[in-house]
Wavefront OBJ file of the C-alpha trace (Angstrom):
o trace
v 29.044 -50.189 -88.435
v 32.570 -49.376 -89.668
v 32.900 -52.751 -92.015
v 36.309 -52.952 -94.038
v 36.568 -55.562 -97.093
v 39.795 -57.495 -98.345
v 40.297 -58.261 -101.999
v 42.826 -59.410 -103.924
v 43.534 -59.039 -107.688
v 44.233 -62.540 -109.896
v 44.618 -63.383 -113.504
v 41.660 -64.293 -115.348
v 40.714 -68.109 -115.168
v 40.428 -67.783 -119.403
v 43.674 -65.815 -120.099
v 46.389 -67.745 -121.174
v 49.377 -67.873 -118.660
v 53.306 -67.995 -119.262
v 55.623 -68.739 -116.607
v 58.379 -66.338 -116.720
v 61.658 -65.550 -117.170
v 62.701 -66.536 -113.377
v 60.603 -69.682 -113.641
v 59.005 -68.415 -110.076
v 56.286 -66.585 -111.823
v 54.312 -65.959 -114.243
v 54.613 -63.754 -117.175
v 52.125 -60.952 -116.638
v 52.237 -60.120 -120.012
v 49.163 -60.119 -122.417
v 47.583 -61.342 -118.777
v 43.983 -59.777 -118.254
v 43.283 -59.424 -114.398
v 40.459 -58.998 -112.674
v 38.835 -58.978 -108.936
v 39.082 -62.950 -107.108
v 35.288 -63.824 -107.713
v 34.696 -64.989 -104.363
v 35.568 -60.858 -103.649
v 32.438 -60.134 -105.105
v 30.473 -61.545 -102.220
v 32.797 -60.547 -99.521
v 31.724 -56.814 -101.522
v 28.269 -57.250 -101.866
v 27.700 -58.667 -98.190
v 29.507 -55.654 -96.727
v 27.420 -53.176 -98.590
v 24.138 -55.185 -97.482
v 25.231 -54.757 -93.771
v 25.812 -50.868 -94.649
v 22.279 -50.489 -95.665
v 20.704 -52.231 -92.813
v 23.247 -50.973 -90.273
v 24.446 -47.834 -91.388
v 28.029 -46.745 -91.595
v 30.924 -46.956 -93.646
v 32.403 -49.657 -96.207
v 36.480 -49.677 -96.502
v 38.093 -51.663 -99.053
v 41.974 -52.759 -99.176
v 43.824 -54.549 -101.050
v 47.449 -55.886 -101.245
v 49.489 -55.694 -104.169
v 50.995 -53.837 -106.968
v 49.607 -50.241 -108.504
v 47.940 -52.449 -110.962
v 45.539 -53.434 -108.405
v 43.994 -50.129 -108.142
v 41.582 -51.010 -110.878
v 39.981 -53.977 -108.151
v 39.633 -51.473 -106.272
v 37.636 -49.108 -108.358
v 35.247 -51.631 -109.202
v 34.439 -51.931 -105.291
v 34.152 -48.222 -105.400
v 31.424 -48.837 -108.415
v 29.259 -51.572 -106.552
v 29.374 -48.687 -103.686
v 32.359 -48.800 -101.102
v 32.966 -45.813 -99.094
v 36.546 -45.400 -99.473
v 39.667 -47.604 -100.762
v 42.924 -48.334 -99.787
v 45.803 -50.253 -101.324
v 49.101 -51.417 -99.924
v 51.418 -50.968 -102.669
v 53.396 -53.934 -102.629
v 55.002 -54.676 -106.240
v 56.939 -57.704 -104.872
v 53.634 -59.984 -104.243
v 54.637 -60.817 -101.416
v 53.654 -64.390 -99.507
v 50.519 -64.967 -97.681
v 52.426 -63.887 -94.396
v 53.648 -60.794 -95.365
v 49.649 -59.739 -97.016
v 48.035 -60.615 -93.545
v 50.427 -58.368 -91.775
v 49.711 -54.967 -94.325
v 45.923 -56.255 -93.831
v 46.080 -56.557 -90.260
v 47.930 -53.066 -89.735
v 44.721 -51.553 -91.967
v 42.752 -53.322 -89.969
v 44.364 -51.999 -86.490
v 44.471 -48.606 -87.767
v 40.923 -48.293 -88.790
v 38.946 -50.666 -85.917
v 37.092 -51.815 -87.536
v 33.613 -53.871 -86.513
v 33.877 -56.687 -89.180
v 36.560 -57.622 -91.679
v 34.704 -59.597 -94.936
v 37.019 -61.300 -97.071
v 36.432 -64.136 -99.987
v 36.782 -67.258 -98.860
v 39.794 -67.722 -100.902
v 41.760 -65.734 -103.832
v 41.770 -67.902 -106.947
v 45.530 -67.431 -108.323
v 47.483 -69.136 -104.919
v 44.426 -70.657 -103.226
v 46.628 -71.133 -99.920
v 43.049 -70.472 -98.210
v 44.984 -69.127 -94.809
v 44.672 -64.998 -95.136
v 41.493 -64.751 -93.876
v 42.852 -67.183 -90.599
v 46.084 -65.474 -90.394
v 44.550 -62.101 -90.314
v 42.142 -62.972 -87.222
v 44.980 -64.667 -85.298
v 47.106 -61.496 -85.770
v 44.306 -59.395 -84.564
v 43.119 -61.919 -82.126
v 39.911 -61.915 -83.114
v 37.257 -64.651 -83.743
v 37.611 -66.061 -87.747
v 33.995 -68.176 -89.476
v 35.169 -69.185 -92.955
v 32.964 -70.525 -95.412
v 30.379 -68.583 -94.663
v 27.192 -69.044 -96.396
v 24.423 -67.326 -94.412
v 25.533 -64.316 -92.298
v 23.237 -63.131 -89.326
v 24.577 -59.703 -87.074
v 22.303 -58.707 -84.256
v 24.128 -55.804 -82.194
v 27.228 -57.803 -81.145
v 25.862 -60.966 -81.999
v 27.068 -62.562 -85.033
v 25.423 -66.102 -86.446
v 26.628 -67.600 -89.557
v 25.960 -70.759 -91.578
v 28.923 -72.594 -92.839
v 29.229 -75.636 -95.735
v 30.547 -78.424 -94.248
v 30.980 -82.136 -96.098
v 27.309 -83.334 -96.173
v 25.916 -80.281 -94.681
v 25.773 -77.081 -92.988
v 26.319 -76.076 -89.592
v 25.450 -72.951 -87.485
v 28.379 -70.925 -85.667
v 28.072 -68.097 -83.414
v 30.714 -65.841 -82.296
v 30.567 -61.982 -81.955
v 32.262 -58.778 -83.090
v 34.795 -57.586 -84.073
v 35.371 -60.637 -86.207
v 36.499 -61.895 -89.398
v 34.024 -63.212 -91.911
v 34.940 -65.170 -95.269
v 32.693 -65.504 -98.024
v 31.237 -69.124 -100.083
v 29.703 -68.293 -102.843
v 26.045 -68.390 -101.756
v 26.008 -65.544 -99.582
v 24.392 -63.586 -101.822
v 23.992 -62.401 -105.566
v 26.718 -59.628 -106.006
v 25.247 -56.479 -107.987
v 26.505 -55.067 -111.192
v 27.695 -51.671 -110.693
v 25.903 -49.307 -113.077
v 27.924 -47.371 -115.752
v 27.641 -43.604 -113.727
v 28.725 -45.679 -110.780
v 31.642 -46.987 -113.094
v 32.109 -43.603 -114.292
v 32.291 -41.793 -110.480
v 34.635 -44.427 -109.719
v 37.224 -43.417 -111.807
v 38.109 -40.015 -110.687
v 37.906 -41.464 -106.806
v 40.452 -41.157 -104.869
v 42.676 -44.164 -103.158
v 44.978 -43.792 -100.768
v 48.545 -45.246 -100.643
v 49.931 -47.407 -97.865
v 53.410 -48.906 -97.220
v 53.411 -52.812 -96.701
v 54.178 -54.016 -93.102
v 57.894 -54.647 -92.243
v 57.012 -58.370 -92.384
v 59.703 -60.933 -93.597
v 57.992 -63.861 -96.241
v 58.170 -66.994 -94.905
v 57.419 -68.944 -98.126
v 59.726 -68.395 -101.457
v 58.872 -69.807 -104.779
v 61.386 -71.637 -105.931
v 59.457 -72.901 -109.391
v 56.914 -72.560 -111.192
v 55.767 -74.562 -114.015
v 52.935 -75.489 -116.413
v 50.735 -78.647 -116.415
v 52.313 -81.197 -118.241
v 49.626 -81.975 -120.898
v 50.984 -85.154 -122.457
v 48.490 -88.162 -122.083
v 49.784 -91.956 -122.516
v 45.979 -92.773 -123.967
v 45.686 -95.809 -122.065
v 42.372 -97.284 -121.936
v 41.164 -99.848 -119.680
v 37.924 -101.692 -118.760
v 36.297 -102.506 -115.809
v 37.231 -105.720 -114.672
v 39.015 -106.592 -111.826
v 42.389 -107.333 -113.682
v 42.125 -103.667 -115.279
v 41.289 -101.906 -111.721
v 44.495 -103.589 -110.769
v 46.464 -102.382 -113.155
v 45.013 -98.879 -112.815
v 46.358 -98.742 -109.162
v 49.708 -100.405 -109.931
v 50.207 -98.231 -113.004
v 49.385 -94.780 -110.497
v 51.526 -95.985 -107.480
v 54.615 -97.186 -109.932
v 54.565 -94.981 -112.928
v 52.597 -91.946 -111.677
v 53.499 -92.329 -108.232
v 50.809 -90.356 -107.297
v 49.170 -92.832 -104.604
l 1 2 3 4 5 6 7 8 9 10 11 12 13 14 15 16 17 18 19 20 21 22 23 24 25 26 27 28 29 30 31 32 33 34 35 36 37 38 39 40 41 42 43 44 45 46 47 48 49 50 51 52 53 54 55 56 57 58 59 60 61 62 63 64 65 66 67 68 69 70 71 72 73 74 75 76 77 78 79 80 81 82 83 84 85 86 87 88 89 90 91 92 93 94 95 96 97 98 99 100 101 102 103 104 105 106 107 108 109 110 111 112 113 114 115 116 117 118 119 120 121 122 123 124 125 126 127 128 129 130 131 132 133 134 135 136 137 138 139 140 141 142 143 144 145 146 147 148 149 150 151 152 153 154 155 156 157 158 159 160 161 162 163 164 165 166 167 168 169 170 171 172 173 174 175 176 177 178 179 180 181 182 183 184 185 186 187 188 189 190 191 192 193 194 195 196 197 198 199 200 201 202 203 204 205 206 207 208 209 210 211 212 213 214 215 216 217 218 219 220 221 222 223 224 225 226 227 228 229 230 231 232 233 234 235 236 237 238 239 240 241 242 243 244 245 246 247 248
């Protein structure tokens, strides 16, 4: 099974984070990054259907050189091979489907794995964008994951519940956390991955769609109103969000 895994490289949810000096980004500056979490699984399940499957496990990734050291921790846990499209610009969500979906085309391969979403933009639409471009048949949220020859079966969280899909491959897959418990590469592992090679692709001669045009932080200031629970003080909850907030 020739399985190929998309990650993505996103500041740490504890580092502290600057918007910078275009106001359409942050400052990466004194930034610690490290692999989107919900990567891990998307890792971990493609190595689990390499060892009851056989065959190879490809990871990519989109983004600047930077983002090599991702990549070298998939090589740790135990991918086959790496690849990452250098693309310094960070481009939008369009533009990343389209380098993923050229990988993809060039290497055929039987499953694409992806988390279910990176943590830094959380536009959720990658995963979606990637099986539209490739035509292929897309189960998000995927908690269980079932692949019987062709046949694929997958459990998905829905509100309440959790529903059974079936579909078959190729396909894309995204990963809930769930899946499965994502191994700890060992320090030799670490070690090997180091001096492994990656190779070096050119992003696809997409155009973004979707341009920052700020970015800013929180505002933390709090107006320390307090208010009890009768049905005067609801009121004034809802008139003080619609008419001062303005966020209903």
């Amino acid at each position: 099974m020739n399985i190929l895994v998309c990650i993505s490289q996103v500041p740490d949810t504890a580092t502290k984070i600057a918007v910078g000096a275009d106001g359409k980004s942050i400052n990466p500056a004194g930034v610690k990054f490290i692999l989107n979490p919900y990567d891990e699984f998307a890792i971990e399940e493609g190595l689990r259907l390499k060892e009851a499957h056989g065959g190879t496990v490809t990871t990519v990734t989109v983004g600047p050189d930077t983002a090599k050291e991702v990549l070298r921790t998939a090589l740790a846990m135990g991918s086959d091979t790496a690849i990452i499209v250098k693309d310094e610009a960070r481009s939008d969500s369009w533009v990343v489907a389209s380098s993923l979906a050229d990988v993809a085309t060039s290497l055929q391969p039987d499953v694409i794995i992806f988390g279910r979403q990176s943590i830094d933009h959380d536009s959720f639409v990658v995963p979606s964008m990637v099986a539209e471009m490739l035509g292929w048949p897309n189960v998000s949220m995927t908690s269980k994951l079932t692949i019987t020859g062709t046949d694929v079966a997958a459990e998905r969280d829905i509100e309440g519940g959790r529903e059974v899909v079936t579909a078959s491959l190729p396909c894309v897959i995204s990963a809930q956390k769930g899946l499965n418990d994502p191994r700890y590469p060992k320090l030799p592992d670490i070690m090997k991955a180091k001096s492994k090679p990656i190779e070096e692709r050119s992003p696809a001669a997409a155009t973004a769609r979707v341009e920052t045009t700020t970015m800013t932080l929180p505002d933390r200031k709090r107006l320390n109103k307090m208010f009890g629970d009768t049905d005067t003080d609801l009121s004034e909850v809802v008139r003080l969000l619609h008419e001062e907030a303005k966020i209903i």
